[in-house]
MARDRENDREN-888922 format. One line per 3 residues: number of its first residue (from 1); for each residue y, x, z negated of C-alpha. Coordinates in nm, 2 decimals. Each point is the difference from the previous one (the first is absolute). Example, Ala and Ser with C-alpha at 12.3 -4.5 7.8 and 13.67 -1.06 7.14 Angstrom:
<nodes>
1 = -0.45 1.23 -0.78  0.34 0.14 0.07 .
</nodes>
This chain:
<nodes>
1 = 6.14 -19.09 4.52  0.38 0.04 -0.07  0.32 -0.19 0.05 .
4 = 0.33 0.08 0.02  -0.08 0.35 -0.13  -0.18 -0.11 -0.37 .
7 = -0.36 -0.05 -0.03  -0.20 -0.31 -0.01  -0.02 -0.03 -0.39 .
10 = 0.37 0.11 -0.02  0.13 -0.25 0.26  -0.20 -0.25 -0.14 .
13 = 0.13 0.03 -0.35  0.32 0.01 0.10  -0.03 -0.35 0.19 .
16 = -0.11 -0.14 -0.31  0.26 0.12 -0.24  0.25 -0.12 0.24 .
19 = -0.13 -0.37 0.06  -0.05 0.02 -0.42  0.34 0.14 -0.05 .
22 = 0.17 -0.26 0.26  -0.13 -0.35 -0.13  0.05 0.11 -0.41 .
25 = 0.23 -0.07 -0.26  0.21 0.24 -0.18  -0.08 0.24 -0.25 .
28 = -0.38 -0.02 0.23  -0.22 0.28 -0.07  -0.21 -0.01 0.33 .
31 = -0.37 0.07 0.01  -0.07 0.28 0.32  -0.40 -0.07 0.15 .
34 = -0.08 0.31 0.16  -0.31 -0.10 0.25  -0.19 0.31 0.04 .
37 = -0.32 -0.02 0.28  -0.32 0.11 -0.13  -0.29 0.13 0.18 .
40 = -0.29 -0.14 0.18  -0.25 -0.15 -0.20  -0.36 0.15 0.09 .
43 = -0.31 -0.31 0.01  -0.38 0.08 0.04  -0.31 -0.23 0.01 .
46 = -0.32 0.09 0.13  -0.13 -0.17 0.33  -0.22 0.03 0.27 .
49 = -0.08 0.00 0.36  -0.13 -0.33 0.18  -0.19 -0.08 0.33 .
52 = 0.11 -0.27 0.19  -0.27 0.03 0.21  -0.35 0.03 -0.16 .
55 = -0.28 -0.15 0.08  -0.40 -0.07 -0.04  -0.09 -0.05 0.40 .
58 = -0.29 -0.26 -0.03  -0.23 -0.10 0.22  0.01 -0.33 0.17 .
61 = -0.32 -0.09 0.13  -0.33 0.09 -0.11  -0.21 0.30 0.21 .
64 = -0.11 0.36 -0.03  0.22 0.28 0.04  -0.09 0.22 0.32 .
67 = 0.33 0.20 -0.03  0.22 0.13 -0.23  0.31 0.16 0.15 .
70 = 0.17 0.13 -0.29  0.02 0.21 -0.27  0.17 0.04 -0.39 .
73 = 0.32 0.18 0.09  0.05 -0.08 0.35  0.30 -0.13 0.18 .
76 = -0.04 -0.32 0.23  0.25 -0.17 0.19  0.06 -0.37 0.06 .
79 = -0.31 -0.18 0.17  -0.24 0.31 -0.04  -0.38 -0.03 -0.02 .
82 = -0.10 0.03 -0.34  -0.34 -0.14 -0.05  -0.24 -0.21 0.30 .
85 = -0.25 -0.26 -0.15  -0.36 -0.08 0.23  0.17 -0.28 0.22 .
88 = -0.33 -0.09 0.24  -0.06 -0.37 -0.15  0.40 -0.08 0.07 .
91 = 0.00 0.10 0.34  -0.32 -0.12 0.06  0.13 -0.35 -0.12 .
94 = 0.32 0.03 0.18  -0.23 0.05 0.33  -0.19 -0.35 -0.12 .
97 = 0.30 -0.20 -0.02  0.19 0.12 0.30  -0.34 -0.12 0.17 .
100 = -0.02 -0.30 -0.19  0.38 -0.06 0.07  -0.10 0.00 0.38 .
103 = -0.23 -0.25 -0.01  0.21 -0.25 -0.21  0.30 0.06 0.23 .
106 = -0.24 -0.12 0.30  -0.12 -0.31 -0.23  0.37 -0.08 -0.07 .
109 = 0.08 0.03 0.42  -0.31 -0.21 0.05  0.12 -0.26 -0.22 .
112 = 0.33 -0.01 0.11  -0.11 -0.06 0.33  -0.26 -0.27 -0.03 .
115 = 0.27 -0.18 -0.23  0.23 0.01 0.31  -0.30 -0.14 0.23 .
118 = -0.01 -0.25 -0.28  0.34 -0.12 -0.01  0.01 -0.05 0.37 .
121 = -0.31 -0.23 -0.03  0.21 -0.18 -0.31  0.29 -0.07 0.25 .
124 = -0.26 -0.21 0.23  -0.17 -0.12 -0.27  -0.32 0.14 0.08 .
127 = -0.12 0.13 -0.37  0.05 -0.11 -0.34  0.29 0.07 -0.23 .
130 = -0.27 0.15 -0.27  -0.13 0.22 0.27  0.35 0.14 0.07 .
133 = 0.06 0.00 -0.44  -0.31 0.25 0.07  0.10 0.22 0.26 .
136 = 0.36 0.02 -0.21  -0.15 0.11 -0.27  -0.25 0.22 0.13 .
139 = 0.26 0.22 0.19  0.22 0.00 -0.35  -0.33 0.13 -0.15 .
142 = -0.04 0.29 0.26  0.34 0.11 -0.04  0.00 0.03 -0.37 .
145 = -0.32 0.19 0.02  0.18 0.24 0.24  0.28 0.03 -0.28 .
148 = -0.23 0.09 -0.24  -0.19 0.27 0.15  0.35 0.13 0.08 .
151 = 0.06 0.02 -0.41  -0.35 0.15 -0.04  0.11 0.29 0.25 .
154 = 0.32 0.07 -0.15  -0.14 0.03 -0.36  -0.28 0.23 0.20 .
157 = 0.23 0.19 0.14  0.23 0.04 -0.37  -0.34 0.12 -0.10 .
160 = -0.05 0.26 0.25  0.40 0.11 -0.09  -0.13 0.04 -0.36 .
163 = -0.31 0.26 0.09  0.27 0.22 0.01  0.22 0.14 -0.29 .
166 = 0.33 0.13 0.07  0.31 0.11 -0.16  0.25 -0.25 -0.08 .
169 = 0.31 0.25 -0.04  -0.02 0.37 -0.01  -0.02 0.22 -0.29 .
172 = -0.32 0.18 -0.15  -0.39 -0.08 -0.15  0.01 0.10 -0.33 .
175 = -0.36 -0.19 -0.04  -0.29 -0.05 0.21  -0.25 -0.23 -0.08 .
178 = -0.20 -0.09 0.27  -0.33 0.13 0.07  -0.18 0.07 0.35 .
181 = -0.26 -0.24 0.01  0.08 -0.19 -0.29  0.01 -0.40 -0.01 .
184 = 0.32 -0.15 -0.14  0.10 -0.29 -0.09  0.28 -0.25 0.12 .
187 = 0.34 0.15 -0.25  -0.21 0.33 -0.10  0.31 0.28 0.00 .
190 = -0.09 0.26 0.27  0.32 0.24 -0.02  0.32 0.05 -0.22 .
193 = 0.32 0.06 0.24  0.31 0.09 -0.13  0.36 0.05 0.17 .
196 = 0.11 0.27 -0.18  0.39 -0.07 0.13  -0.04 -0.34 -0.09 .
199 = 0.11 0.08 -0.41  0.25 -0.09 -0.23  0.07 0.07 -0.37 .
202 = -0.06 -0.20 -0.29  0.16 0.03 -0.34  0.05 -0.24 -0.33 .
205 = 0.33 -0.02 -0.17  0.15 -0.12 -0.28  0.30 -0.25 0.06 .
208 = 0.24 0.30 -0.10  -0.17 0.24 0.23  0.00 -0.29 0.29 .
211 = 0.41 -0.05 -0.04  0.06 0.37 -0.01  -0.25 0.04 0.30 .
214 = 0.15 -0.24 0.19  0.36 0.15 -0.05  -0.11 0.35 0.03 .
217 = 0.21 0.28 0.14  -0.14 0.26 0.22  -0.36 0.04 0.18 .
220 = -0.30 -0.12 -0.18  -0.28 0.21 0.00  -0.37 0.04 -0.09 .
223 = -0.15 0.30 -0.14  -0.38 0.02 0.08  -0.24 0.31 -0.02 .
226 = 0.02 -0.03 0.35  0.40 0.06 0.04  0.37 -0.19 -0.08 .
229 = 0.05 -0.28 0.26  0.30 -0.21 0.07  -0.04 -0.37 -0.06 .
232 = 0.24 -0.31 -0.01  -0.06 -0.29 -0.17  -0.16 -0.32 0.23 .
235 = -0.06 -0.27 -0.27  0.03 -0.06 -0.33  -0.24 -0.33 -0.14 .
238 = 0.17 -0.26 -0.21  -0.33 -0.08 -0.19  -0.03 0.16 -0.30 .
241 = -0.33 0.13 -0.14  -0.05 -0.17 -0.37  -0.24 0.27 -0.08 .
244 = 0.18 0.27 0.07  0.40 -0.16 -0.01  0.02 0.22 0.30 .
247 = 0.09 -0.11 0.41  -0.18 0.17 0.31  0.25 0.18 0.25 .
250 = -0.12 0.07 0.32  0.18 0.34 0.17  -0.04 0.19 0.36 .
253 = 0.01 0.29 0.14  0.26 0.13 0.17  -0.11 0.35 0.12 .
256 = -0.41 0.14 0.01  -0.22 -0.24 -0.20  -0.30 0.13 -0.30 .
259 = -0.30 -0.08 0.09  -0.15 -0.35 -0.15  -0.11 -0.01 -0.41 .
262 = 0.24 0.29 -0.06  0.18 -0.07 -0.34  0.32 0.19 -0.16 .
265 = 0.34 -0.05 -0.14  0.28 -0.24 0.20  0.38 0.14 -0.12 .
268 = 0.34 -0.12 0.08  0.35 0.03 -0.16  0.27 -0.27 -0.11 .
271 = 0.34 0.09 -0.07  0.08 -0.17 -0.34  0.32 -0.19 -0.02 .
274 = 0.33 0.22 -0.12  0.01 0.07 -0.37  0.31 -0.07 -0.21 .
277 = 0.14 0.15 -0.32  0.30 -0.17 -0.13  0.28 0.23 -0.10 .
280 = 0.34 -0.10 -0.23  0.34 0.19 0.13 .
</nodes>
């Protein structure tokens, strides 16, 4: 940068000895500050590669696996089969209950109408109030039981839902578990899925290395076995770690990701502030 045909340095140095110069005394010896800018500061910490998105798919109900759809290293998108459990006794019992939900809906009709015969009888006085307390509660009975079923064939039917394993996001099985034919347990992990987009880096600094990171001029970039990437920083934690004296800084990518569990150096610059060396005219 130049001004007025000096240099930076120069012009600067000159501003200096003129302000001195104009507010002293005589017989003033002034003292020139020549600011001189310095060059970037390199920093380097290790850090490594995160998955967002990494999960133990368990199963939810207890049964025996007929089907496993997957394998270690495939690809699956969003609400793909990835493992069927045996699901005869749910549907069976979901067949029950939409029977037995039938019958109580034609008790609860029943007993809504007699309580109407009932109440015209009450108007003429022809039966007693305990006989139409009876009737009241009777149809209040049927109704509930018809409300209940109802809950039993919803939770039947989450059941049925849960036979069947399926993706929650995409990404890829980097585990399979699950056995044909084998019995498993409610919670028992059946497949590992991870999004291997879904990643972010993860690196510990000192407070020194968190200011200059946080001030840092140019790109930001992670060196991995598996190639320089482009990152910018996303958070920086306020907690400090008392084992380590060190805070966690979060970072993403801005360009093609490493794959998850991929570790190597994160580097960035600072510009120090201008150095001055005092000179006597």
């Amino acid at each position: 940068m130049r001004c007025r045909g000096f240099s930076l340095p120069t012009t600067l140095t000159l501003a200096l000895a003129l302000h001195g110069m104009a507010h002293a005394g005589p017989g003033f010896q002034p003292s020139v500050v020549e600011l001189r800018p310095q060059p970037p500061q390199e920093y380097r910490t290790t850090a490594e590669v995160i998955a967002l998105a990494d999960s133990w798919l368990a199963a939810e109900i207890r049964g025996v696996v007929t089907r496993v759809a997957v394998e270690t290293g495939q690809h699956v998108k969003p609400g793909e089969v990835l493992v069927s459990l045996d699901c005869t006794d749910h549907r069976l019992q979901h067949s029950r209950l939409q029977a037995q939900l039938r019958a109580t809906r034609a008790d609860a009709q029943l007993a809504e109408l007699q309580l109407l015969r009932l109440r015209r009888l009450a108007d003429s006085d022809a039966i007693s109030v305990d006989a139409l307390d009876q009737a009241e509660a009777g149809s209040e009975r049927a109704q509930a039981q018809s409300l209940a079923v109802q809950a039993e064939i919803a939770l039947a039917s989450a059941n049925i839902e849960r036979c069947t394993l399926r993706a929650p996001y995409g990404g890829q099985i980097t585990q399979r578990a699950a056995a044909l034919g084998a019995s498993v347990r409610v919670g028992e992990p059946l497949v590992q899925l991870i999004d291997p987009d879904a990643v972010e880096l993860r690196a510990h600094l000192t407070p020194d290395e968190s200011a200059s990171l946080s001030s840092a001029t140019g790109p930001l970039e992670f060196i991995a076995t598996t190639g320089r990437y482009s990152a910018r920083l996303r958070t920086l934690t306020f907690a400090l770690d008392p084992r380590s004296a060190t805070r966690e800084v979060r970072l993403e990518f801005t360009g093609p990701k490493p794959p998850p569990g991929a570790s190597g150096t994160l580097t960035w610059r600072q510009v120090p502030l201008l150095s001055s060396n005092a000179l006597r005219l």
